[in-house]
C-alpha positions as CSV (number, residue, x, y, z in Angstrom):
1,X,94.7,301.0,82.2
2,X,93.6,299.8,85.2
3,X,94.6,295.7,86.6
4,X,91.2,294.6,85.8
5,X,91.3,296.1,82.3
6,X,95.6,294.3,82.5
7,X,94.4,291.2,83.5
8,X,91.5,290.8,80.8
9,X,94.3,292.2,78.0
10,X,96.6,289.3,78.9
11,X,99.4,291.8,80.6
12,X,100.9,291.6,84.0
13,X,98.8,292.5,86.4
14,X,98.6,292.9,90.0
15,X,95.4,290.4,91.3
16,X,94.9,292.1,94.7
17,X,94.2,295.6,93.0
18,X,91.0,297.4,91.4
19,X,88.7,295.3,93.2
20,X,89.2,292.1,91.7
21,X,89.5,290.4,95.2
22,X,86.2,291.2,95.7
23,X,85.2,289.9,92.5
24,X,86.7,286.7,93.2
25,X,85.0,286.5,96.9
26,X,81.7,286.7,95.4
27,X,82.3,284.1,92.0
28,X,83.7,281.6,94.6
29,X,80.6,282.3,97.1
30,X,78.0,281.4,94.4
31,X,80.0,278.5,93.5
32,X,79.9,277.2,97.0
33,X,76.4,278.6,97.1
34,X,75.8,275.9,93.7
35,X,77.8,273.1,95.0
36,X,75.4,273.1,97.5
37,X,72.3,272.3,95.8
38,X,70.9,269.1,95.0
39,X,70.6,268.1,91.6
40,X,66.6,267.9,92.0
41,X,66.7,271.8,92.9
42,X,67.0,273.3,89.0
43,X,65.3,276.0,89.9
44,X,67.9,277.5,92.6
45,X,70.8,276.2,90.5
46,X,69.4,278.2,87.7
47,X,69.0,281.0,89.5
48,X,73.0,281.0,90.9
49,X,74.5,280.4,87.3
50,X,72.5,283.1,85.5
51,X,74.3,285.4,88.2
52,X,77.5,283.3,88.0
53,X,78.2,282.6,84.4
54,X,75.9,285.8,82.6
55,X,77.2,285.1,79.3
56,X,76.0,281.3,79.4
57,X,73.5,280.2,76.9
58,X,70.4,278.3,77.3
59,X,70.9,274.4,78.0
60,X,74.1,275.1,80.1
61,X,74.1,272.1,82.5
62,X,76.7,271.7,85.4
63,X,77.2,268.5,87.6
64,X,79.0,270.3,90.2
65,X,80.8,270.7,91.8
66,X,82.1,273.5,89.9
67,X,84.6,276.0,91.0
68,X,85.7,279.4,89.0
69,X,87.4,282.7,89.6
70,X,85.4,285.0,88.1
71,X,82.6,283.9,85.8
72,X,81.8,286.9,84.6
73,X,84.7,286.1,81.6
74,X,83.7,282.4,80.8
75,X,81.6,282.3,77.5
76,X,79.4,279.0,76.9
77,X,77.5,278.1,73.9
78,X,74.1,276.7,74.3
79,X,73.7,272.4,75.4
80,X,77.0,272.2,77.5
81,X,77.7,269.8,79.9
82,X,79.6,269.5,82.1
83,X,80.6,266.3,84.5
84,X,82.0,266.8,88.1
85,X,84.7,269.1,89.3
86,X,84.6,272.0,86.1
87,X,86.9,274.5,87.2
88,X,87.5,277.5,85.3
89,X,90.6,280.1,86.2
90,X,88.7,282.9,84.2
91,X,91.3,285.8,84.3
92,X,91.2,286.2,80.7
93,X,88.3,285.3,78.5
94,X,87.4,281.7,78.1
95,X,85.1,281.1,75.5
96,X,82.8,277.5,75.0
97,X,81.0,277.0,71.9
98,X,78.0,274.8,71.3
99,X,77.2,271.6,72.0
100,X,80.4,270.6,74.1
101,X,81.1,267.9,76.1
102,X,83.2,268.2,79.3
103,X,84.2,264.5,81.3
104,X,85.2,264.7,85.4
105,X,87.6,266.8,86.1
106,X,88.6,268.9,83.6
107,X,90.6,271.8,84.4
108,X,90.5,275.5,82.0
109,X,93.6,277.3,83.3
110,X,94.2,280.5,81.6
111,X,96.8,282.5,84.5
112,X,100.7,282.3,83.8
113,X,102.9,283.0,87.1
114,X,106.3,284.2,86.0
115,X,109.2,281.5,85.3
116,X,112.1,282.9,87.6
117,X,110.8,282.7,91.4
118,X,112.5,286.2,92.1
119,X,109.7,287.5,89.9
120,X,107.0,284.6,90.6
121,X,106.7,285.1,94.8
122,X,104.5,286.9,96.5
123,X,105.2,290.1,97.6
124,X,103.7,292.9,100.7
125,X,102.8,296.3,100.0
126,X,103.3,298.9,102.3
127,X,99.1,298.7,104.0
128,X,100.2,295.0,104.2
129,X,98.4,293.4,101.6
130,X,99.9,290.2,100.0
131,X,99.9,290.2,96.5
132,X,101.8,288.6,93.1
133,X,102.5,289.5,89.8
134,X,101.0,287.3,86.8
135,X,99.4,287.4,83.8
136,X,96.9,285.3,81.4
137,X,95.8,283.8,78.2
138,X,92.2,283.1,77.1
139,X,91.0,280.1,75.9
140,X,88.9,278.9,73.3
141,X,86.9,275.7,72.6
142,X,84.8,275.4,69.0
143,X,81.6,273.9,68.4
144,X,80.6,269.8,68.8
145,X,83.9,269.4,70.9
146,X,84.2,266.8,73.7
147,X,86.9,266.6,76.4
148,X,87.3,263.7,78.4
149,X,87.9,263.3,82.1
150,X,90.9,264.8,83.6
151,X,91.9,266.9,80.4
152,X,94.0,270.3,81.6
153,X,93.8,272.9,79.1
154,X,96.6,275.9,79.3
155,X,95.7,279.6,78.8
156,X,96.6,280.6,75.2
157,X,95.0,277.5,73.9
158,X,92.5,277.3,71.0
159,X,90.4,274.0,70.4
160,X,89.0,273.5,67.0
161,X,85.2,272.5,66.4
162,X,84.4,269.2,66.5
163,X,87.6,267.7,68.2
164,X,88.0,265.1,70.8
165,X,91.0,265.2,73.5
166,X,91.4,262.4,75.2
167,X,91.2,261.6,78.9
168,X,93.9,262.6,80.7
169,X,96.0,265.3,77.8
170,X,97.3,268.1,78.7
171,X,97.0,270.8,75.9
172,X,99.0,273.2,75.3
173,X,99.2,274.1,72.0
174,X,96.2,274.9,69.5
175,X,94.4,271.4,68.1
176,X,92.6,271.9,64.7
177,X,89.5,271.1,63.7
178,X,87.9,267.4,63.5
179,X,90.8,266.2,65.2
180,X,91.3,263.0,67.9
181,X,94.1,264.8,70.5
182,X,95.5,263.1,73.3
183,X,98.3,262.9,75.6
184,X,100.7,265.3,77.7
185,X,101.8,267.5,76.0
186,X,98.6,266.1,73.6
187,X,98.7,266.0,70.1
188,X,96.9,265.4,67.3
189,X,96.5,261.2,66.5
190,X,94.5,261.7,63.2
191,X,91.3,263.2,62.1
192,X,87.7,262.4,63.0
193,X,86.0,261.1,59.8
194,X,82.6,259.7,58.5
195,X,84.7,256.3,59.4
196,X,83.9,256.8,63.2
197,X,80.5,256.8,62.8
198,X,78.8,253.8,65.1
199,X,76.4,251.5,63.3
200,X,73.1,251.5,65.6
201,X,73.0,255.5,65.6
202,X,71.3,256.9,62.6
């Protein structure tokens, strides 16, 4: 098994191995490259995110800035939005559905660094490369969700469809279905019902 095939499997892995630097070099180069543009210039921002994120849908909007490792392993339904500062750790699969809503930044982390520091630091091989042992745990956000600014979601994590978290939660455990979320560590408040519904939208 080689790391790449480690690190998408959720196992330890080593992240300066198999040619996942250069991966990385290029993600963050065409974020930088889309961070760049102006908002006027759809047709160049199009053009970096269909290299970027491949296995986006149509209606995929980003405010930018946006910042991820890989974007090859990031998933997004079709009419996402997302506000400013998106980032994305993609070292396992992270996986949007339709129609989701995504406030100022809002953080997707799915790597896990060891506990114990003897195991956590970085270590040198013998060419002198740098490297550390970790490991990850996709993600996975249903349909009709919306997160609100400053939400952190932790690798392992699955959102349900149609749930709200609210601004500033940190999630890390699973949040079913139709639910309003929030806080650190967030949990569930109560469901969403036909009672939310605003007055002057039909």
């Amino acid at each position: 098994m080689t790391e790449r095939e480690k690190m998408l499997a959720g196992k330890v892995y080593d992240a300066s191995a198999d040619g996942l630097p250069d991966l990385r070099a290029k993600a963050h180069r065409l974020c930088t490259e889309f961070n760049a543009t102006l908002e006027t210039e759809e047709d160049k921002r199009g053009e970096i995110l269909r290299e970027l994120l491949p296995n986006a849908a149509d209606g995929v909007y980003l405010q930018g800035p946006f910042y991820c490792d890989y974007g090859e392993n990031i998933k997004i339904g079709k009419n996402f939005y997302a506000n400013f500062n998106f980032t994305v750790l993609d070292c396992c699969p992270v996986e949007i559905g339709d129609d989701v809503f995504v406030g100022p930044n809002v953080s997707l982390l799915t790597p896990v660094h060891p506990f114990r520091w003897q195991q956590r630091n970085a270590r040198v091989k013998p060419d002198g490369t740098v490297f550390d042992y970790e490991y990850a745990k996709p993600i996975k956000i249903g349909n009709n969700c919306w997160l609100a600014g400053n939400v952190t979601v932790i690798g392992g994590v699955t959102i349900g469809d149609g749930c709200v978290i609210g601004a500033g939660s940190v999630v890390t455990r699973d949040i079913p279905a139709n639910s309003l979320a929030v806080g650190n560590p967030c949990r569930v408040i109560r469901q969403i019902t036909d009672n939310d519904n605003l007055d002057d939208i039909d």
